[in-house]
C-alpha positions as CSV (number, residue, x, y, z in Angstrom):
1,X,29.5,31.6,59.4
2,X,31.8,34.4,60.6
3,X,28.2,36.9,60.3
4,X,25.8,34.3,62.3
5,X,29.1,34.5,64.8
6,X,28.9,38.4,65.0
7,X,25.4,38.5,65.7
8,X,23.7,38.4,68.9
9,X,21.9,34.8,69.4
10,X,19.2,34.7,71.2
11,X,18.5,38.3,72.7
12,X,16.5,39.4,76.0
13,X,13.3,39.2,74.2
14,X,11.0,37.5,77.1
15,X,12.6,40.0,79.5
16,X,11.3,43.3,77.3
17,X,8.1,41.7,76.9
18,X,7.5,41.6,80.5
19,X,8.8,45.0,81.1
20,X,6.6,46.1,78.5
21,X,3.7,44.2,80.2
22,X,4.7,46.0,83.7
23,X,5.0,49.6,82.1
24,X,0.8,48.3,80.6
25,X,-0.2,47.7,84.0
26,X,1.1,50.8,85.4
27,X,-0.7,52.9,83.0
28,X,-4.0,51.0,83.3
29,X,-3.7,51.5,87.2
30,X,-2.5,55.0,87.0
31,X,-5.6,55.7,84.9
32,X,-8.1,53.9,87.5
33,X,-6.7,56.4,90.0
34,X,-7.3,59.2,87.6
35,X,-11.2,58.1,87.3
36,X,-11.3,57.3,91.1
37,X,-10.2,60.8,91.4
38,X,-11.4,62.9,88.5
39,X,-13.4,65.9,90.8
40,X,-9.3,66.5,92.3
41,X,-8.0,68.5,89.6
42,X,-4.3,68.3,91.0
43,X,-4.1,64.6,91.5
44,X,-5.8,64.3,88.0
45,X,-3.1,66.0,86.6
46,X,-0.5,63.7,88.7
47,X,-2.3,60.8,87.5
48,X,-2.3,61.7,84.1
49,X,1.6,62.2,83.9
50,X,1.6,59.0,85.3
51,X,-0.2,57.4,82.4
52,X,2.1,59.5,79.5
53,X,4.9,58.4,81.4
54,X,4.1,54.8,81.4
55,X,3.3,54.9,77.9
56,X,6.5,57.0,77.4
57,X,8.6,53.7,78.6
58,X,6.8,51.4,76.8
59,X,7.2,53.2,73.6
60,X,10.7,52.8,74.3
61,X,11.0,48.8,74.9
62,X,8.6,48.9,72.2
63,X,11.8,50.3,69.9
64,X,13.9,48.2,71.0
65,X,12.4,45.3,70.3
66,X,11.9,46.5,67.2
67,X,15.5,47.5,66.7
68,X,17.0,43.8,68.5
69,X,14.9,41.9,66.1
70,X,17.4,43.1,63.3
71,X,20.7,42.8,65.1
72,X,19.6,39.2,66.5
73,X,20.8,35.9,64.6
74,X,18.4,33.4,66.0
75,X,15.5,34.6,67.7
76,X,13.6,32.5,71.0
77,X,10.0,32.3,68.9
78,X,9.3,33.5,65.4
79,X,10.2,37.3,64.2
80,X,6.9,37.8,63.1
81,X,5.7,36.7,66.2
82,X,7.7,38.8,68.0
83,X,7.0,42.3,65.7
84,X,3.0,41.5,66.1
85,X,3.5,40.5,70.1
86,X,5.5,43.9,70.7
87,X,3.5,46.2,68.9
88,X,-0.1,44.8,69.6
89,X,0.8,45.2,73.1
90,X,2.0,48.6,72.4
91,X,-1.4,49.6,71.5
92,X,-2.7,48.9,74.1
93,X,-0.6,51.4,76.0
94,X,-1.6,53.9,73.4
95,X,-5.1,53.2,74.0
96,X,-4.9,53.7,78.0
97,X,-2.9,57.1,77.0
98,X,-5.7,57.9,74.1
99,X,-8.2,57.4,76.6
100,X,-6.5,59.8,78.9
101,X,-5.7,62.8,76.8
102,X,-9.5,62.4,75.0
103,X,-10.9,63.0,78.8
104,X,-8.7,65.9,79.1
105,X,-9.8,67.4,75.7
106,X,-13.0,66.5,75.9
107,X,-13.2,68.5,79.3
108,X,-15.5,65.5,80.2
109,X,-16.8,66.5,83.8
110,X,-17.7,63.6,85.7
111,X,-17.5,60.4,85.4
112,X,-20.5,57.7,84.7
113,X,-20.4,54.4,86.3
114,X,-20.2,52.7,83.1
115,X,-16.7,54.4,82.8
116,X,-16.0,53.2,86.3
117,X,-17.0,49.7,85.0
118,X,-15.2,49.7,81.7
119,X,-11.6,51.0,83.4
120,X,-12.0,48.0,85.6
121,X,-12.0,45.8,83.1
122,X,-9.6,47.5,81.1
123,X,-7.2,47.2,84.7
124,X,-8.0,43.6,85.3
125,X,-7.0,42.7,81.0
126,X,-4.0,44.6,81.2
127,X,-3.0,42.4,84.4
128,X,-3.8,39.1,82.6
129,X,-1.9,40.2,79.5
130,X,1.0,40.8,81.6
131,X,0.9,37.0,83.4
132,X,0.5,35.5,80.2
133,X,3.7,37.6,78.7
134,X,5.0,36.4,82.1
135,X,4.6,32.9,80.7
136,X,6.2,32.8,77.2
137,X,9.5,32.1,78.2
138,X,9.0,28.6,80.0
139,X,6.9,27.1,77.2
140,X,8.7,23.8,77.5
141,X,6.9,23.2,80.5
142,X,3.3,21.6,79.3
143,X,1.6,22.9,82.4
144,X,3.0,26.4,82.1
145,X,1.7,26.5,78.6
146,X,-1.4,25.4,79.7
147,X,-1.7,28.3,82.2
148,X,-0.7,30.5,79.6
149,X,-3.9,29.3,77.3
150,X,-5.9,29.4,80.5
151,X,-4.9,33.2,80.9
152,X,-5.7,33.8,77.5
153,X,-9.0,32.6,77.9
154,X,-9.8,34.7,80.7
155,X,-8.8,37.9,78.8
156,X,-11.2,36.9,75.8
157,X,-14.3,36.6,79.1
158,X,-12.9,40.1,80.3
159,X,-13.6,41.4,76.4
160,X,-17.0,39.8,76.2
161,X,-17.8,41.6,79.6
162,X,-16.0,45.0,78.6
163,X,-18.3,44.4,75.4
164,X,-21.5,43.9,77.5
165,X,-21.0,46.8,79.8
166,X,-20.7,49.2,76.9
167,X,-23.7,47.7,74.9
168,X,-25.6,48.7,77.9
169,X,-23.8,52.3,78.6
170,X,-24.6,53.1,75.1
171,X,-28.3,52.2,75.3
172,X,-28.3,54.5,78.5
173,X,-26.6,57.7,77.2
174,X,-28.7,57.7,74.2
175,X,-32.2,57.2,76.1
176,X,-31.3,59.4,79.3
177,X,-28.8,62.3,78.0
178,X,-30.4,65.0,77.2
179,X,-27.2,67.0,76.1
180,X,-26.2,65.9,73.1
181,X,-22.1,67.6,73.7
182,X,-22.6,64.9,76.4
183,X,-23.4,62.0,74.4
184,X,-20.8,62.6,72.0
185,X,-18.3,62.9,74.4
186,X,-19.4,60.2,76.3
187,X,-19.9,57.9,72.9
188,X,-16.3,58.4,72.4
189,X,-14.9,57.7,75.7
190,X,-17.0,54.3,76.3
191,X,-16.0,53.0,73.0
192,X,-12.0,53.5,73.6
193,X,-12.5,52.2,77.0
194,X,-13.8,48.9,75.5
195,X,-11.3,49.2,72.3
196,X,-8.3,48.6,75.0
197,X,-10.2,45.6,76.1
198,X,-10.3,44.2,72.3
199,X,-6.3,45.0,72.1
200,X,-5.8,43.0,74.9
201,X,-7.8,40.1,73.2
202,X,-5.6,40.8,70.4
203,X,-2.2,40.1,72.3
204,X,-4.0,37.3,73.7
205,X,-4.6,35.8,70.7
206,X,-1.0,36.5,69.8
207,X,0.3,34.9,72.7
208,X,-1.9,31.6,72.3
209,X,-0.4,31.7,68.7
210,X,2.9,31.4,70.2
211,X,2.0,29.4,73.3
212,X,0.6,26.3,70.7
213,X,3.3,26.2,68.1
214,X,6.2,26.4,70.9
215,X,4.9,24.2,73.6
């Protein structure tokens, strides 16, 4: 009795996931800038520290999650739920980062319009993972939970689009590149692109998980 007294109860777990979700959404935007502006080397660069240090603060709510799951007595939702939420969605960070860095090391040149199309969707999933985060911690309400599904729903579209878009832009860089340095750095940055929209499927799935054995 005197250890369940000494432990925390409860914890600020909905309030991390949400900052967690904002830190996503500022590395997917900061990386839309950095494609709206690729051919401006110095506001590349900016946009680029943007994205590490997004990723950098998500890491870090990321760990401490991680670290208040142990300490906490009785957790809002299930631990399990909690570990996979936190760390799905901190893959997606990784991703946006990954995606980054691999343009930068690829010394990729320009940018397609299928990469223009994919970091939109990437943008506009990371946005929806965010409102449904935003939604976890008022479950009891049956038409917030229903939003929440509703959200959820609209990332998996978003992941059927992101996957359409690249099915195409892989059918065009292999008929119309004639460089083959190209395609292969191309291949690889189309298919993380559309790898960020799957993670954020993933969360979503994780979050419906929650959303139907809480509500």
């Amino acid at each position: 009795m005197l250890f369940g007294k000494l432990m925390p109860r409860e914890g600020n777990f909905f309030e991390m996931f949400n900052q967690h979700a904002e830190r996503i959404v500022e590395a997917a935007r900061a990386f839309s800038l950095l494609v709206a502006n690729y051919n401006d080397l110095a506001l590349r660069e900016q946009y680029n520290r943007d994205v590490d240090n997004a990723e950098r603060a998500a890491d870090k709510v990321t760990h401490e999650v991680n670290r208040l799951i142990h300490k906490t007595f009785i957790t809002p939702i299930d631990r399990e739920q909690i570990h996979t939420l936190i760390n799905t969605m901190d893959d997606v960070a990784d991703l946006i980062q990954d995606s980054a860095e691999t343009m930068a090391l690829y010394d990729v040149r320009h940018m397609t319009e299928e990469i223009t199309r994919l970091t939109d969707l990437s943008v506009r999933c990371c946005e929806r993972v965010k409102e449904a985060v935003g939604l976890l911690s008022k479950l009891s309400d049956p038409s917030t939970a229903e939003a929440a599904l509703k959200t959820c729903e609209e990332i998996d579209k978003l992941e059927s689009d992101a996957d359409r878009v690249m099915r195409s832009a892989m059918s065009k860089l292999f008929r119309e590149e004639p460089d083959v340095r190209e395609v292969i750095k191309l291949k690889a940055i189309y298919e993380l692109l559309e790898t960020i929209t799957d993670k954020c499927e993933d969360v979503a799935n994780v979050v419906e998980g929650i959303v139907l054995e809480n509500s």
